[in-house]
C-alpha positions in Angstrom: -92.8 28.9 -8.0 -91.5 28.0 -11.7 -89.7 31.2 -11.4 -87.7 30.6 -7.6 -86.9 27.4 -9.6 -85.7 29.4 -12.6 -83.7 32.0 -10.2 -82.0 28.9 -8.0 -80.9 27.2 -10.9 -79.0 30.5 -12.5 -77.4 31.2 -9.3 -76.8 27.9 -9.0 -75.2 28.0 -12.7 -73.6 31.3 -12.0 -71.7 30.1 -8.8 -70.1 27.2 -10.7 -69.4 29.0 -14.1 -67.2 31.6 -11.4 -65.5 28.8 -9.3 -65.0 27.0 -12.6 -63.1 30.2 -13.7 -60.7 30.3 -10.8 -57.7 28.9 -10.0 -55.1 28.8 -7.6 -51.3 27.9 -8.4 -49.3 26.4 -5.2 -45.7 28.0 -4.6 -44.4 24.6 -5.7 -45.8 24.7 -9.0 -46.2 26.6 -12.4 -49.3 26.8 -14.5 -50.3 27.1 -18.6 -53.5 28.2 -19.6 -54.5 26.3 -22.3 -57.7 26.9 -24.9 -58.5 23.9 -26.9 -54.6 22.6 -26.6 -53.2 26.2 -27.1 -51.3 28.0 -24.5 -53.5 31.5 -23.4 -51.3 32.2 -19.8 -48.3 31.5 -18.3 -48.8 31.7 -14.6 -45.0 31.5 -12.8 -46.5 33.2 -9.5 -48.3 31.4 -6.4 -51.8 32.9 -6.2 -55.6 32.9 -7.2 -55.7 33.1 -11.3 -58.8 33.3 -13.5 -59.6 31.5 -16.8 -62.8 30.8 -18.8 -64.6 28.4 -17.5 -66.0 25.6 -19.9 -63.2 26.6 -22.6 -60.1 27.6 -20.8 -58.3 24.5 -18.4 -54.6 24.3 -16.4 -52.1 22.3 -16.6 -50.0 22.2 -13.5 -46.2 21.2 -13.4 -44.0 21.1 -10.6 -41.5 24.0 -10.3 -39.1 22.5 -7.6 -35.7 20.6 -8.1 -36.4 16.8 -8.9 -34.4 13.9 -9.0 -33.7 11.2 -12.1 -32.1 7.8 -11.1 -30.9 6.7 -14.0 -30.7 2.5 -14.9 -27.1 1.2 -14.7 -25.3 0.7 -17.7 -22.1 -0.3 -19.4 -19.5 2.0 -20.9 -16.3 0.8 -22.4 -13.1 3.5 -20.9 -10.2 4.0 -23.4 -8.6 0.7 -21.8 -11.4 -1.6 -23.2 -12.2 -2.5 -19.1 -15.9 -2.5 -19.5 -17.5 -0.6 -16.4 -21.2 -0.9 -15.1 -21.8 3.0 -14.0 -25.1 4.0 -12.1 -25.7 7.9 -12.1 -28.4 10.0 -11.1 -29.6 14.1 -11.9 -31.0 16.6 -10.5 -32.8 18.9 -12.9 -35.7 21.4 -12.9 -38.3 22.7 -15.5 -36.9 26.0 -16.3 -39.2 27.1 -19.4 -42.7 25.6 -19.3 -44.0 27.0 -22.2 -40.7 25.1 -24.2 -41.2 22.2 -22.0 -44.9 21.3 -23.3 -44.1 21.9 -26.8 -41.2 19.7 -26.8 -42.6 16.7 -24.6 -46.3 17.0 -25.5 -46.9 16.4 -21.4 -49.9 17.9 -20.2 -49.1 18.2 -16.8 -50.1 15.1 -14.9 -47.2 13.2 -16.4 -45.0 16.1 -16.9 -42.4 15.0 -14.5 -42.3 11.5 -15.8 -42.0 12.4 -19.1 -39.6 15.1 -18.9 -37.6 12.2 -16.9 -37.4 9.8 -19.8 -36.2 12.5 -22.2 -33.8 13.7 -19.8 -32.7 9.7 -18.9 -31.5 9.5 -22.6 -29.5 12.6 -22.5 -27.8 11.7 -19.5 -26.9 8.4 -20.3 -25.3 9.5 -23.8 -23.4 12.5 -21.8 -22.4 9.1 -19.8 -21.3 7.4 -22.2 -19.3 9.7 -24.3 -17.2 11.3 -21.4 -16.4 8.0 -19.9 -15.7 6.1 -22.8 -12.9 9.3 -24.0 -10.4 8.4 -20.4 -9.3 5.5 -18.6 -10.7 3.4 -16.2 -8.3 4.5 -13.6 -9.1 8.2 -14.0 -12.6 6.9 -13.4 -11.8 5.6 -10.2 -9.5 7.9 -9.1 -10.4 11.0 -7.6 -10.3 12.8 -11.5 -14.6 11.5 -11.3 -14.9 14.6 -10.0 -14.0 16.8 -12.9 -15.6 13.8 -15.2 -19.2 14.1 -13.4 -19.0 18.2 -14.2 -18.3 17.3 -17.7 -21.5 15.2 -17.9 -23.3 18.0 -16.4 -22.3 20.4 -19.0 -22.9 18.0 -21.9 -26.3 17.1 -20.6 -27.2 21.2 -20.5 -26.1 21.6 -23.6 -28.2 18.6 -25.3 -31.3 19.4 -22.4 -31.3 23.1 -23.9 -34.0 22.4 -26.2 -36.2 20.5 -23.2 -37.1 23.6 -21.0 -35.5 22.3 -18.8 -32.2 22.9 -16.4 -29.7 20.2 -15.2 -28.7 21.3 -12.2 -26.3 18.3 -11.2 -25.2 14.9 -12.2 -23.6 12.3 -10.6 -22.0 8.8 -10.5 -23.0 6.8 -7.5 -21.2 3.4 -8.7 -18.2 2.9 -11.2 -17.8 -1.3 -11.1 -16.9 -4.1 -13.0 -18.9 -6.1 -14.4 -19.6 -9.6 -11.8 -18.3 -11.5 -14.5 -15.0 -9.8 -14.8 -14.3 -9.3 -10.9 -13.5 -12.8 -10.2 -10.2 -12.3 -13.4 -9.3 -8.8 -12.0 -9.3 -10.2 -8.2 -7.0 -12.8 -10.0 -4.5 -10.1 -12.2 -4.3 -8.3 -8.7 -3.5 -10.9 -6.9 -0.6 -12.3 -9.3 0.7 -8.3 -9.7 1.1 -8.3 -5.8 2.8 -11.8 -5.6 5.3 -10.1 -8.0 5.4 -7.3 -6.3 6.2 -9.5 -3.3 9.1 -11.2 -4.7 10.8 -8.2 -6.1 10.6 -7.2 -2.3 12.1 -10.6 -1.2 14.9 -10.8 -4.1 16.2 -7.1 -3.0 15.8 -8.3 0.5 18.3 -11.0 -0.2 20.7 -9.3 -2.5 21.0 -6.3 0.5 21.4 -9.3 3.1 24.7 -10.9 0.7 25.6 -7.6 0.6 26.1 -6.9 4.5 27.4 -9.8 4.9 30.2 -10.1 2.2 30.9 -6.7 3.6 31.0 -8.4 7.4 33.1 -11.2 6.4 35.9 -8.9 4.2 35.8 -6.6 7.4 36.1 -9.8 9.6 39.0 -11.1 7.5 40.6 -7.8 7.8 40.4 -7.2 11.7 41.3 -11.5 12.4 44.2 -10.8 10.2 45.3 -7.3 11.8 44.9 -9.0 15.1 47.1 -12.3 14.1 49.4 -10.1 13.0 49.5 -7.8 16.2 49.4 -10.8 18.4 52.7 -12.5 16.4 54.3 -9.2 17.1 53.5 -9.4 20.5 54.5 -13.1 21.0 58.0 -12.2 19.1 58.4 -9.4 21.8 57.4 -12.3 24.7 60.2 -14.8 23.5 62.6 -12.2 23.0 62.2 -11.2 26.7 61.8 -14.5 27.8 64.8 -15.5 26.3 66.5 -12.7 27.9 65.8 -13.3 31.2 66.7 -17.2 30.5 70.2 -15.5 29.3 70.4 -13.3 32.4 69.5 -16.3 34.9 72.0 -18.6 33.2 75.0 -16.1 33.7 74.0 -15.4 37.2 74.1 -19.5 38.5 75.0 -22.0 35.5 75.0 -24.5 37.7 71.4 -24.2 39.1 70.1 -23.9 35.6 71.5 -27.3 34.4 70.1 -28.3 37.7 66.4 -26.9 36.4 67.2 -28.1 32.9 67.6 -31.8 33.8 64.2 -31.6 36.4 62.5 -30.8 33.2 64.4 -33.2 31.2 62.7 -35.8 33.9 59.4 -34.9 34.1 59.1 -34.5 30.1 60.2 -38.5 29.9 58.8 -40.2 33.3 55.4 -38.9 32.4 52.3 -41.0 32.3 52.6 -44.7 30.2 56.4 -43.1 29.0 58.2 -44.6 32.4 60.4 -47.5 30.9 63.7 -46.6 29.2 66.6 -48.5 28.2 69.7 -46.2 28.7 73.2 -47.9 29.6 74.7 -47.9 32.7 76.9 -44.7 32.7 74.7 -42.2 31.2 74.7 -39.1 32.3 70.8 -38.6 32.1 70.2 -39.5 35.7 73.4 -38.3 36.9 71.9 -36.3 39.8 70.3 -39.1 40.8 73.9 -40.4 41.6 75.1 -37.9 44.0 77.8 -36.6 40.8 76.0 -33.7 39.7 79.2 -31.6 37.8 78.3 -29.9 34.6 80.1 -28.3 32.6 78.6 -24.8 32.2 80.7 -23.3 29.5 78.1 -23.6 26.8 75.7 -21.3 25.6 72.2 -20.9 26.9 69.3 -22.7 25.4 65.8 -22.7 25.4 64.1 -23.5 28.8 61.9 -26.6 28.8 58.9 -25.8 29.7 57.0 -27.8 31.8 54.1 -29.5 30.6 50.2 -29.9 32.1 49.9 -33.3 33.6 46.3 -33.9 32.2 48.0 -33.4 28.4 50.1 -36.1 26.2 52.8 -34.7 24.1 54.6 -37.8 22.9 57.9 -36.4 22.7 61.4 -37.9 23.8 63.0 -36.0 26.4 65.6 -33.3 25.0 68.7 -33.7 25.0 70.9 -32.6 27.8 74.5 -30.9 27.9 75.2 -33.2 30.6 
């Protein structure tokens, strides 16, 4: 009996000292061997792996492509316009024999370590690119070529790490909330400047159409007085003409028309009383005489005048 006791509990021993000895290493991982804190295998492969049992343990890290959100902070650009920048990485363990010696991370915390380490390189990559170019070229589309030179400074200073930087960049570039409330207000005033520059070469392009509408309106009101004089020099000419022609023809018909005009130019609205003596010769057709001499020269017809209108005018003088 003692010795089916005996026999169970070797098997019994036997069957944990070989599952203590195996392991088995997930594709998403890597594995270290370690004897009494020293590093006895590497294993980079998925698969079942063997170790000593009792002396021998593993150390797992992860082997895929993790992420690092790093904490915002404040860089000062060239242009002393402090900026609050929040970034993020993407990085990998790339040498995990290198990685344990320089983080000391067993494994369990491997990730959060190597984070922390990393979180310090990136945001002094951070802050020296940014704070060598302007805050516009930060907020411009030049981030682009800014985030690849925080890559590269962050491989270079991670070299030491194990570890690979695979990508890094800045999710947010903003001011400060203290300082948004004064740039809102430098922007605002800059467009209202802007504006009125607009407004003042508005106006000096409207004075200058229309000093150049008024200097061609003078011109064409001036070439059109001018045109028209010649054309009402031309009308009196032939007017006077055709008086000239009609006097020849019947002088005594034109005194006639003469003195009719003579009449209704002084018995015209409040202008009917006249004081003339006896014998004139104004209202001689009114007499039944009506002789004229005809020998003088034409004159100007009297034209008649519109009965709603008041000229105030004597009557002209007659040949009569």
């Amino acid at each position: 009996m003692n010795r089916l006791v005996i026999f169970g509990v070797v098997v019994v021993a036997a069957l944990y000292a070989l599952l203590s000895s195996i392991y088995i290493v997930d594709e998403r991982q890597r594995a270290l061997v370690l004897q009494f804190g020293q590093i006895k295998d590497i294993r980079d492969e998925p698969g079942i792996g063997f170790k000593i049992p009792f002396f021998q343990n593993v150390a797992y890290y992860d082997d895929r492509i993790l992420s690092l959100d790093t904490d915002p902070l404040e860089v000062t650009p060239l242009d002393d316009r402090r900026l609050e920048v929040d970034a993020f990485a993407r990085w990998r363990i790339a040498d995990v024999r290198q990685f344990r010696e320089a983080t000391g991370s067993d494994g369990d915390f491997a990730s959060t370590v190597g984070g922390q380490r990393l979180e310090r390189i990136v945001n002094a990559a951070v802050r020296e690119v940014l704070g060598g170019v302007t805050s516009d070229a930060i907020l411009s589309a030049d981030r682009v070529a800014l985030m690849a030179a925080i890559r590269d400074e962050a491989i270079a200073e991670s070299a030491g790490l194990g570890v690979e930087v695979v990508d890094v960049r800045i999710k947010r570039a903003d001011l400060p909330e203290q300082n948004l409330e004064a740039t809102f207000e430098r922007m605002q005033a800059e467009r209202q400047r802007e504006a009125e520059d607009e407004r003042a070469r508005g106006r000096e392009a409207r004075l200058r159409v229309e000093s150049t509408a008024d200097r061609e309106a003078v011109g064409i009101l001036s070439e059109a007085q001018r045109e028209s004089e010649i054309i009402r020099g031309e009308a009196d000419a032939e007017r006077n003409r055709i008086f000239a022609e009609a006097f020849g023809q019947d002088p005594e018909f034109f005194a006639f028309y003469r003195s009719l005009n003579a009449y209704a130019l002084a018995l015209r609205g409040d202008n009917a009383t006249m004081v003339i003596t006896p014998d004139s010769e104004f209202f001689s057709y009114f007499d039944g005489v009506g002789e004229f001499t005809t020998t003088d020269a034409p004159v100007q017809p009297v034209t008649m005048p519109d009965e709603d209108a008041g000229t105030g005018e004597e009557p002209a003088a007659t040949d009569q």
